[in-house]
C-alpha positions in Angstrom: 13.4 19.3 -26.0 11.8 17.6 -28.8 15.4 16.7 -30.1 15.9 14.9 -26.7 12.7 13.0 -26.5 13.8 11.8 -30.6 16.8 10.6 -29.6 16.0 9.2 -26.4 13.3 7.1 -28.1 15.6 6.2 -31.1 17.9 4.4 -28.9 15.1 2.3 -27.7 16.0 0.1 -30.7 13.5 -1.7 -32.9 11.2 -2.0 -29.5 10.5 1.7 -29.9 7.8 2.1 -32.7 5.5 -0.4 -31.6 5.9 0.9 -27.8 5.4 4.3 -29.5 1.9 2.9 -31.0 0.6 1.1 -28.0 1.0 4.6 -26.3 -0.9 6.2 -28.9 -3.6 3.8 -29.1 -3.4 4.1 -24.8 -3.7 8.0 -24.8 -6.2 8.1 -27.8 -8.6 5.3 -25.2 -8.1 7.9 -22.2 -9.1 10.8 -23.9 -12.2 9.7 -25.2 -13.5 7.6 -22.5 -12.5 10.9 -20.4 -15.2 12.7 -22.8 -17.9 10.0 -22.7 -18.3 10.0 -19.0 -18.0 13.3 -19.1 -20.5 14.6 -21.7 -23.0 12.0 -20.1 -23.1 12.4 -16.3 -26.4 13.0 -14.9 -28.2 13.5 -11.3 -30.1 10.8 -12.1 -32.3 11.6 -7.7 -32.6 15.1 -9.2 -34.1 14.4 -12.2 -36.2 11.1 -11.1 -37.7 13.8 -8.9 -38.0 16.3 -11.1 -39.4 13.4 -14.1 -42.1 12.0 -11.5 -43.8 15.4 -10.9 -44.2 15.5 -14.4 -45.9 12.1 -14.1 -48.1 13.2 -10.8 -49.8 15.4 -13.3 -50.3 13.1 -16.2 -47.7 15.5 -18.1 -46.1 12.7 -19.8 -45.0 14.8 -22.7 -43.5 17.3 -20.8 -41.4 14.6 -19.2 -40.0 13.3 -22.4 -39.3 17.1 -23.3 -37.4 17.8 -20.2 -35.0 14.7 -20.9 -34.0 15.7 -24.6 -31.6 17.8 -22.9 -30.0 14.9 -21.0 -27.5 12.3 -22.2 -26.6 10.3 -19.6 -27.9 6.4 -18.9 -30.4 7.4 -16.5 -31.6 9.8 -19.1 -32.0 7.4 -21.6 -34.0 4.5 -19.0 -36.2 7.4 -17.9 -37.1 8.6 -21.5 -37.2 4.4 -22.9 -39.6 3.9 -19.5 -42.4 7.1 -20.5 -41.9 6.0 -24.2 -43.8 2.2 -23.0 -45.4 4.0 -20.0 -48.9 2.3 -21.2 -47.3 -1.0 -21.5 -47.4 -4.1 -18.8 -45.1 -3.7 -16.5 -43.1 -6.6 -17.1 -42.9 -5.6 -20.7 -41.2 -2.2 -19.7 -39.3 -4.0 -17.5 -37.9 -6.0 -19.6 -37.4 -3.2 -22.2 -35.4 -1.5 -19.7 -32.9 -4.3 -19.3 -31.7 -4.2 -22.9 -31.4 -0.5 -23.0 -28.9 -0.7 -19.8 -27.4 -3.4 -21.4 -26.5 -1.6 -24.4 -25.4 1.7 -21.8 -22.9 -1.1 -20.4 -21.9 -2.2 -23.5 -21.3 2.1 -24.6 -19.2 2.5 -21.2 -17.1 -0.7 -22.0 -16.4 0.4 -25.5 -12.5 0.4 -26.2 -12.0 -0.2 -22.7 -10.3 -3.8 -23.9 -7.5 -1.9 -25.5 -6.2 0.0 -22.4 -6.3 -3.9 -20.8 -4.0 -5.0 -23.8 -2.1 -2.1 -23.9 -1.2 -2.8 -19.7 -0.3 -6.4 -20.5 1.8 -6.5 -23.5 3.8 -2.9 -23.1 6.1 -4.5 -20.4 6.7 -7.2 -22.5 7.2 -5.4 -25.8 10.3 -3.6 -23.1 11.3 -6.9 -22.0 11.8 -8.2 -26.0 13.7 -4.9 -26.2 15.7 -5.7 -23.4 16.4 -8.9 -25.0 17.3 -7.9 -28.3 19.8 -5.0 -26.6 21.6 -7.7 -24.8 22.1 -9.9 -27.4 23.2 -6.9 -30.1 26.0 -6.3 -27.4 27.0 -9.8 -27.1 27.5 -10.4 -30.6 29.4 -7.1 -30.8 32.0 -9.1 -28.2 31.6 -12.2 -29.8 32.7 -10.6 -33.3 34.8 -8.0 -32.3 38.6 -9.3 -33.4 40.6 -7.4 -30.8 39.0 -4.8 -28.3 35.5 -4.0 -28.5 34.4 -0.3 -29.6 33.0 0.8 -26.3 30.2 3.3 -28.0 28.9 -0.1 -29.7 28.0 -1.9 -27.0 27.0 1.0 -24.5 24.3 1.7 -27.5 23.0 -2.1 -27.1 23.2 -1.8 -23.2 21.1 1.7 -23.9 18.7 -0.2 -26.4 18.0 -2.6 -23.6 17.3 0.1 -20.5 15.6 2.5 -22.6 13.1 -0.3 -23.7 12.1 -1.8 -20.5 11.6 2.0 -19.2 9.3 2.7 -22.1 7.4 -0.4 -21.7 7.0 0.6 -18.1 6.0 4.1 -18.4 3.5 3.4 -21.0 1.9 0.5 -19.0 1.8 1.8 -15.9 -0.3 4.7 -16.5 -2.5 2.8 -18.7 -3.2 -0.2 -16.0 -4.1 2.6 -13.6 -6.7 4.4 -16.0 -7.7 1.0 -17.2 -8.7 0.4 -13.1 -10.5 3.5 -13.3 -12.7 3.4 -16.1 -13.8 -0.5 -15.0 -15.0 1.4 -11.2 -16.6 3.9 -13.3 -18.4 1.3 -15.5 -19.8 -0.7 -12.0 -20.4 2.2 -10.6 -22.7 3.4 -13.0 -24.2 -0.2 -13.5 -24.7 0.2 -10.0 -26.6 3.3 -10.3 -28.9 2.3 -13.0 -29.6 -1.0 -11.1 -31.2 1.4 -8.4 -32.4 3.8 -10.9 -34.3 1.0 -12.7 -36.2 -0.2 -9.8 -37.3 4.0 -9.1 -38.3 3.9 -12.4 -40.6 1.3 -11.9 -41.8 2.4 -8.8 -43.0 5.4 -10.2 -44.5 3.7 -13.4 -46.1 1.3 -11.0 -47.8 4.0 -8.9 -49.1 5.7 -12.0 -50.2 2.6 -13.3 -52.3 2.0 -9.9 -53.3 5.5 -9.6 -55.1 5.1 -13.4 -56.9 1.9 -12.7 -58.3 3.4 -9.7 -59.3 6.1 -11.8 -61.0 3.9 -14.5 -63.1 1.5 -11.5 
């Protein structure tokens, strides 16, 4: 099997390696943003709820303990929120920007390389393609009687082989590439809302202390 696959992709031509790397580079992006999302999903209704009981009863520490456990961006608002819980509310709002800002920018991370990958695959196969035809045409053009048939079936498989490759690696990666993006606005979406929980619950607390106080 592994002979197959070796000699399939060595009559890709000089196409091949780089094809080869941008499917690397493709599979190694997939993996690990598979991983990220996966290692830091969160119920971020569940534990808002579960976070604002803590806060009913002025057990702010215990809060911030229950969300060491959790990695996901909800988590880290929630946690970045009780950490500037006794600061204006503007102030914590604004804190709370730049921390799902720099969730976004975490999500987006390597994201760029499946894009490139998409894009320049096809046309790595179409150079392929190119350079197949022409290695055939100047076996014609230099061949002094009748052309050896195996030599120019091998340019004519350079050429297929290339395009395929270029295709089957960019394909794939466009899809994923789709993917990931929906996941990143979905979960911009959901800290958006999150965010504006968040500071309804800081709010109330806020209110519920100064009533205290007069």
């Amino acid at each position: 099997m592994l002979t197959q696959i070796y000699n399939f992709i060595s009559l890709g031509g000089p196409m091949a390696i780089p094809l080869i790397i941008c499917s690397i580079f493709s599979l190694a992006v997939i993996i690990e943003k598979a991983v990220f999302f996966i290692r830091r999903k969160d119920n971020s209704l569940r534990l808002l709820k579960r976070i604002e009981l803590k806060i009913e009863n002025d057990d702010i520490i215990g809060a911030l303990n229950e969300l060491k456990g959790e990695k996901g961006p909800n988590a880290k608002l929630l946690s970045t929120a009780l950490s500037h819980y006794e600061e204006d509310p503007d102030r914590i709002r604004e804190v709370l920007q730049a921390v799902g800002e720099d969730e976004i920018k975490k999500m987006e991370k390597h994201l760029p390389v499946l894009d490139v990958v998409a894009m320049i695959s096809p046309l790595l196969g179409l150079l392929g393609t190119v350079l197949g035809i022409i290695s055939s045409f100047n076996i014609l053009g230099t061949a002094a009687g009748a052309a050896n048939p195996a030599q120019i079936s091998s340019g004519i498989a350079a050429a297929l082989i290339s395009t395929a490759m270029g295709l089957v690696i960019a394909i794939p990666t466009a899809i994923f590439y789709s993917y990931y993006i929906n996941k990143v606005e979905e979960k911009s979406h959901e800290m958006n809302l999150s965010m504006i929980d968040i500071m309804d619950v800081i709010t109330d607390r806020s209110e519920r202390d100064v009533q205290t106080y007069t």
